[in-house]
N, C-alpha and C positions, 0 to 999 in steps of 0.2 A: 504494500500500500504506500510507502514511504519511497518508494521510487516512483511508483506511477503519479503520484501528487506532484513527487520534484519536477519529474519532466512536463505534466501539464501546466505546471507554472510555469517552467523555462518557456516553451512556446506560446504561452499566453502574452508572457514580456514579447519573446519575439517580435511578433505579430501585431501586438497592438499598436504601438509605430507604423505600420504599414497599411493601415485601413486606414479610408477614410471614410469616419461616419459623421455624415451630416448632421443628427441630429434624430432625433425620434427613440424607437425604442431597441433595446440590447436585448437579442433572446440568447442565453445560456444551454442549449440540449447537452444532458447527460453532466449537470452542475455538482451533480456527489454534495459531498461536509459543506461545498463551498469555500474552500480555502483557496485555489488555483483563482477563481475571480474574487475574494477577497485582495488578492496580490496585483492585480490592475482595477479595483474601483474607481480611484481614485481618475486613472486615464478617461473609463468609461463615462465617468460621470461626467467629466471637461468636455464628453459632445455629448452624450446621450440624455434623454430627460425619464426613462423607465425600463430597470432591469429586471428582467425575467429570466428566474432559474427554474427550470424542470428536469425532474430524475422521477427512473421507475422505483427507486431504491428507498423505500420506507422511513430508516435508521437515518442513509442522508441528508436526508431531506429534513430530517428533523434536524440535525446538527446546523444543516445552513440557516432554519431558520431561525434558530437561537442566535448563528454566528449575524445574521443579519437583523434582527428584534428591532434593535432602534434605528433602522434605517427604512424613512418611508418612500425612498425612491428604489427599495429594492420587494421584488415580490418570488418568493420560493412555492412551485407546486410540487406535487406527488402526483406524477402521472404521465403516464404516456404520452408522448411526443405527438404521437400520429391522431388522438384525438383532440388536439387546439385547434 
């Protein structure tokens, strides 16, 4: 678990740099604990106005949304991708 968080955070820095997001809203699929976009909010926030995390994974999901509680531009669900 501890490697596959590291490198989805390393690619997440990556990356983030390289998009450009106009503005609107951030969708996260497959957001786990929430730690990997914990580690660029701060980017995302600087264009986007609404992030959204979804995982099928129960436990995760709960974790993000504690790890996110007081943040009301961020929104964690528990559920399947393919029905948004």
């Amino acid at each position: 678990m501890f490697i596959s968080t590291f490198f989805t955070i390393a690619a997440h820095l990556s990356l983030i740099n390289d998009m450009s997001l106009p503005g609107g809203n951030f969708l996260d699929v497959g957001c786990g604990t929430g730690a990997p976009l914990k580690s660029i909010i701060d980017q995302i926030k600087a264009k986007q106005d609404k992030i959204v995390g979804v995982d099928l994974h129960t436990e995760y999901t709960r974790k993000a949304k504690e790890l996110f509680a007081q943040d009301e531009r961020v929104d964690i669900h528990n559920m399947d991708f393919y029905h948004i």
